[in-house]
TISE-653830 format. One record per residue: residue in three letters; residue number from 1; x, y, z of N, C-alpha, C in turn. Coordinates in steps of 0.2 Angstrom, whole numbers. Layout:
<nodes>
- ALA NUM X Y Z X Y Z X Y Z
...
</nodes>
This chain:
<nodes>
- UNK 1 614 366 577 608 367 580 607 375 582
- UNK 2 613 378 585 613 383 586 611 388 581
- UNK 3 613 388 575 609 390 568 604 389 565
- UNK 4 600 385 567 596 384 565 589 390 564
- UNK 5 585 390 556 583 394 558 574 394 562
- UNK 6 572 389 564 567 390 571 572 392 577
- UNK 7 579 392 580 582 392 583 583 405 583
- UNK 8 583 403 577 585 410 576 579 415 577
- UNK 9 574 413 573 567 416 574 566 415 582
- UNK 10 566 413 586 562 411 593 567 417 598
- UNK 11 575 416 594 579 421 601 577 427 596
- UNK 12 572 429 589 573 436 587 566 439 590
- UNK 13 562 434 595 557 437 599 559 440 603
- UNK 14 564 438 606 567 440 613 569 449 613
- UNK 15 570 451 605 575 457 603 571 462 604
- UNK 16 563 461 605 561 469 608 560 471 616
- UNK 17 559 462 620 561 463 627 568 465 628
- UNK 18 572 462 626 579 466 628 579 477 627
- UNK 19 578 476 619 577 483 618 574 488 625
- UNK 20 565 484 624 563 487 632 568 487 637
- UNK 21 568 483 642 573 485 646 578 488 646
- UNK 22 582 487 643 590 492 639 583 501 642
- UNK 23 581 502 636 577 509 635 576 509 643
- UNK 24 569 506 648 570 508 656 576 508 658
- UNK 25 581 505 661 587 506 662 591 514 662
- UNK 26 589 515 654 592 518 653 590 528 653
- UNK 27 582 524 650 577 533 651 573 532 655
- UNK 28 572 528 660 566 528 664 561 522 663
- UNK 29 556 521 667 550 516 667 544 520 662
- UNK 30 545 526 663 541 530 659 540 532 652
- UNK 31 547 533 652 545 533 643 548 528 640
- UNK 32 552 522 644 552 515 642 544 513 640
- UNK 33 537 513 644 532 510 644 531 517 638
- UNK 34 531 523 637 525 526 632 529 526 626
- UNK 35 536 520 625 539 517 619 537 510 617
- UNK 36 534 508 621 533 500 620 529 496 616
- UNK 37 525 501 611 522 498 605 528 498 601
- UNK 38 529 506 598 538 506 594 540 501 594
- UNK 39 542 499 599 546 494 602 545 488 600
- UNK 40 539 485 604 536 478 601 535 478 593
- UNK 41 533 481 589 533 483 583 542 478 580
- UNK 42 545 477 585 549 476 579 549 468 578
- UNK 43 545 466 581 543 457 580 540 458 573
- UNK 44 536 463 572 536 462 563 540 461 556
- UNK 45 547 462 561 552 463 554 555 454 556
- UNK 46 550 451 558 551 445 558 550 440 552
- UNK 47 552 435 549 548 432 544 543 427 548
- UNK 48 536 431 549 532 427 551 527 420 546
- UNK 49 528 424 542 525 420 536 528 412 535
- UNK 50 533 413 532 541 407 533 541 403 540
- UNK 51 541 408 546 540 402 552 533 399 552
- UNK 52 526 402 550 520 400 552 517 394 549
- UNK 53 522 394 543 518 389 539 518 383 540
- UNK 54 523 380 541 521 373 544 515 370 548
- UNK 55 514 377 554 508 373 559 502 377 559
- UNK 56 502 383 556 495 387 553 493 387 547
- UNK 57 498 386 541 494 388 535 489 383 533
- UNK 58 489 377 534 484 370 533 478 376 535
- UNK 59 478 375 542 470 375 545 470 383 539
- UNK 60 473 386 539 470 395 536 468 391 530
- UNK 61 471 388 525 469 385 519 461 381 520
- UNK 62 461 377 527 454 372 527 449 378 529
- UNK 63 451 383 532 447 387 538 441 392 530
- UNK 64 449 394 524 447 398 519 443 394 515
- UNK 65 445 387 513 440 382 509 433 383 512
- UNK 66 433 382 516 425 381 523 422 387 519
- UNK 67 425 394 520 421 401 521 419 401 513
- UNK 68 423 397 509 420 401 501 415 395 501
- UNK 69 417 388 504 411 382 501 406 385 505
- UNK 70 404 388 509 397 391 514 393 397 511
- UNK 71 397 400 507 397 406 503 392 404 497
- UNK 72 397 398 494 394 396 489 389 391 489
- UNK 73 389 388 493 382 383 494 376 388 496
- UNK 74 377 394 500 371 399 501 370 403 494
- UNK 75 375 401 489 371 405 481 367 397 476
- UNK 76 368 394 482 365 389 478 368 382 474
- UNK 77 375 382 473 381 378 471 381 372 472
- UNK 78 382 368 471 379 361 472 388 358 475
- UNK 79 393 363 478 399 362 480 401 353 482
- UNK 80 406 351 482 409 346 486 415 347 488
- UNK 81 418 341 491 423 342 497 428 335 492
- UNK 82 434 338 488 439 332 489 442 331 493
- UNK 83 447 338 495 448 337 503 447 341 505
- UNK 84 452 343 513 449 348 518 448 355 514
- UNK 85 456 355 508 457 362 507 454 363 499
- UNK 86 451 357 495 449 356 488 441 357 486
- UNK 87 439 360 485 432 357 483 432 360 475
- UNK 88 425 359 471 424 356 465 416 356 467
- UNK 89 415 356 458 410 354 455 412 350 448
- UNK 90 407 347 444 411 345 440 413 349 433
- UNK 91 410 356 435 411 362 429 419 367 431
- UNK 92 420 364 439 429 369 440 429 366 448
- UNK 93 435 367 447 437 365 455 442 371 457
- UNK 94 445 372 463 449 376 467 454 373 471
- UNK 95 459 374 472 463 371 479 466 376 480
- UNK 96 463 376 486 465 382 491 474 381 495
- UNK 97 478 385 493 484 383 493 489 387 498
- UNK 98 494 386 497 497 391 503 498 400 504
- UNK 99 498 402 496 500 406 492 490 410 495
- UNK 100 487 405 496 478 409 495 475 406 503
- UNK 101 480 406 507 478 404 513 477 411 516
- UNK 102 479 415 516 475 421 519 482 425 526
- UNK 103 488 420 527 493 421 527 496 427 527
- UNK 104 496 432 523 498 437 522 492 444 523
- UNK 105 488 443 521 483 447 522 482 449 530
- UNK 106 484 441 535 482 442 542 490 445 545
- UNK 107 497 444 543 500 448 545 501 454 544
- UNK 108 499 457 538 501 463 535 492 468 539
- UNK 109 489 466 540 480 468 543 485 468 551
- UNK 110 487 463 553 488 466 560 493 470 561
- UNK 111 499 473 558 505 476 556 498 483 558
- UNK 112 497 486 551 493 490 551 486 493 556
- UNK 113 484 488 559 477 488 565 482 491 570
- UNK 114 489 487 570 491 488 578 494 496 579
- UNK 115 496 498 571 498 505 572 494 510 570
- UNK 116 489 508 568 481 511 568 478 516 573
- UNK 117 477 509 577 473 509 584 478 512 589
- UNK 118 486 512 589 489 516 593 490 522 591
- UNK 119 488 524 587 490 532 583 483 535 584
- UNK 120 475 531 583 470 535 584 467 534 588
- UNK 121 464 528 592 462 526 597 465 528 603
- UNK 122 461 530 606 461 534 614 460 528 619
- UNK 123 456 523 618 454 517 624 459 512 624
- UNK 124 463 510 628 467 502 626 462 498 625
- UNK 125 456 497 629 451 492 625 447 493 619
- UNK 126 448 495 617 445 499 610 452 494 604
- UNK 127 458 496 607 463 495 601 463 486 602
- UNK 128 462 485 608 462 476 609 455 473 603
- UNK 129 450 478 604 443 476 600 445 476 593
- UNK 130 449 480 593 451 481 582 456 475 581
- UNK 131 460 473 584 465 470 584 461 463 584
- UNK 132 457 462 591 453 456 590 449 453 582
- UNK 133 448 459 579 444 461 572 446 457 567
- UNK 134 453 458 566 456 457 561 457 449 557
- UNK 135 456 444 561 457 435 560 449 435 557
- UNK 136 444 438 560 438 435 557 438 439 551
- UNK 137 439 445 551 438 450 544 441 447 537
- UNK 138 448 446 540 454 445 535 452 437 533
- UNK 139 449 431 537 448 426 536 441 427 529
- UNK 140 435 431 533 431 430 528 431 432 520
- UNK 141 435 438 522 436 443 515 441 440 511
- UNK 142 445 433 513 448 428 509 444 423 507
- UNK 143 438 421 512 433 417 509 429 419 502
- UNK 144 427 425 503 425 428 496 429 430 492
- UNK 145 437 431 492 438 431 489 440 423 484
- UNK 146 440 418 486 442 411 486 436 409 481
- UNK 147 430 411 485 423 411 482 420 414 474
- UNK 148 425 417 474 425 421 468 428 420 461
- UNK 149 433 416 465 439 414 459 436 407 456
- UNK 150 432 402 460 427 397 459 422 399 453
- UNK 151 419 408 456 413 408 451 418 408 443
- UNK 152 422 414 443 426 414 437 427 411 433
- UNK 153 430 403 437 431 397 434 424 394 431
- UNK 154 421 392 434 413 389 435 409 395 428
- UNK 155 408 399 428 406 402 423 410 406 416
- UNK 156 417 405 419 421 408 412 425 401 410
- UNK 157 432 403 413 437 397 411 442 398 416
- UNK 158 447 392 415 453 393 420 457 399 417
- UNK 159 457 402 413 460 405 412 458 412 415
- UNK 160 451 413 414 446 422 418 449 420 427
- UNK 161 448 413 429 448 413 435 455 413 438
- UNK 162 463 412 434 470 414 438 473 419 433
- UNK 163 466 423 431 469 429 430 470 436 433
- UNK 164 467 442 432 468 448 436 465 448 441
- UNK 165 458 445 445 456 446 450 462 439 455
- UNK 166 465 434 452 468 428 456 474 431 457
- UNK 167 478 436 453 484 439 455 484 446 458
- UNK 168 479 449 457 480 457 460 473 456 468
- UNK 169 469 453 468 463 455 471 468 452 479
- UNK 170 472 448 479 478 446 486 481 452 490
- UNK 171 481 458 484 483 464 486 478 472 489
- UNK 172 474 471 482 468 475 483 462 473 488
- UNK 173 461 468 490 457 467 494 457 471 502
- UNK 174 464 472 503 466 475 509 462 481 508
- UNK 175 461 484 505 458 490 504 450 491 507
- UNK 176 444 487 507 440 486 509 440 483 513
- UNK 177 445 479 518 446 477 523 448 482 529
- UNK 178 452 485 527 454 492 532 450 496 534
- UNK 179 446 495 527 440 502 528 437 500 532
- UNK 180 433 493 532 431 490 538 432 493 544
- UNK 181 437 490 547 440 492 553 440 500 552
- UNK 182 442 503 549 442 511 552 437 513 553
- UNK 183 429 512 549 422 509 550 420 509 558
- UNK 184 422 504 559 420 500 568 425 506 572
- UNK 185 432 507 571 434 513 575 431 518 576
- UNK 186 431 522 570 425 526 570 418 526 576
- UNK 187 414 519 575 411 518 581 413 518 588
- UNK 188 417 515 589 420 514 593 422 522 599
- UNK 189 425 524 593 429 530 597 421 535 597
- UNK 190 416 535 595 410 540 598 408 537 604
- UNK 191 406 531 605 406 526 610 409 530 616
- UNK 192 416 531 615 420 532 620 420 539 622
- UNK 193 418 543 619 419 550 619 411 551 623
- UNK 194 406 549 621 398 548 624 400 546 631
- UNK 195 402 541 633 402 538 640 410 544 643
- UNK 196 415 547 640 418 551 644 415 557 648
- UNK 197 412 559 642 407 564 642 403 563 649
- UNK 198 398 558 648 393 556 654 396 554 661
- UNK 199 402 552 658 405 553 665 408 561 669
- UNK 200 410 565 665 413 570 668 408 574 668
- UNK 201 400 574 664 393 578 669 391 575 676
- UNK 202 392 569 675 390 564 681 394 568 688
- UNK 203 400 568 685 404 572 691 404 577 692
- UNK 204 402 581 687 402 589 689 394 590 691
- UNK 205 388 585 690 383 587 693 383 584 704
- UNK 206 386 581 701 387 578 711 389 583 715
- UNK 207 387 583 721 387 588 726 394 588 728
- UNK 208 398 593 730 404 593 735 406 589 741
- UNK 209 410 584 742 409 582 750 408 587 756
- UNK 210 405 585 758 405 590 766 410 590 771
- UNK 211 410 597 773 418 598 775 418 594 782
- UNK 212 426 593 784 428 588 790 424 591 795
- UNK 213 424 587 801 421 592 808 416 597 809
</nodes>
């Protein structure tokens, strides 16, 4: 039991709290805390994927099915439901499986947003808002691409449809997903710069307090 590996993942959480504290101890509370992304950062060198799958990757696969069957019934598609994670017509079906559950795209997009937003983002609320970002984005941008692999099949063959877009687009899609997000940062960070701004004329137009006595 002691080896086990949920046993091992669970105490390999514990390795960036420790780190932190060891680091305050040792440098200070101050630059313990202005290390403590660094730091937490290393829960990524976790095999998240391997631990999640038993009790996430279902719904990621039902959640993916859903976004491309909504997709495709708004083009018009006469879709059905075998199961939660199957649908069909009678001209191609899809099972959305563990490999196109969207699994990796949501670890590897937060990996990225997290040291995005702390490298260029000025607002802690701002980096929470991108981070917040990333399940819905990563979710839908797997729906179409799930929804796509359908139309391929549906108007080519199986073959068009688990070819170049079914093996490379898992990798290239990240690519207009990010830009996304650097998109809304972008916004975000004028946002912030606009209301600093209006705050430090607000302050410099206020009167001086009037002296004691």
């Amino acid at each position: 039991g002691w080896v086990h590996r949920d046993f091992l993942m669970l105490t390999g959480l514990c390795i960036p709290a420790f780190i932190f504290v060891w680091t305050w101890g040792a440098i200070g509370w101050g630059r313990a805390r202005a290390a403590s992304m660094p730091i937490g950062f290393v829960v990524f060198a976790l095999p998240w994927e391997w631990f999640l799958h038993r009790s996430v990757d279902l719904f990621l696969q039902e959640w993916t099915a859903d976004i491309a069957v909504a997709l495709l019934r708004l083009g018009g598609y006469p879709i059905r439901y075998w199961n939660d994670y199957t649908f069909y017509t009678w001209e191609f079906y899809v099972i959305v499986n563990e490999t196109c559950s969207g699994m990796n795209l949501l670890v590897t997009l937060s990996m990225a947003v997290l040291v995005f937003g702390w490298v260029v983002q000025p607002s802690v609320k701002n980096r929470l808002a991108l981070m917040a970002l990333v399940f819905p984005v990563a979710m839908f941008a797997n729906g179409i691409r799930v929804a796509v692999i359908y139309l391929l099949g549906h108007h080519g063959d199986q073959a068009l449809a688990m070819g170049p877009w079914h093996n490379r687009t898992a990798y290239i899609i990240f690519l207009p997903v990010f830009w996304f997000i650097y998109v809304v940062n972008n916004a975000l960070t004028r946002r912030w710069a606009r209301r600093q701004a209006a705050a430090r004329g607000a302050a410099a137009s206020s009167p001086p307090p009037a002296p004691a006595g």
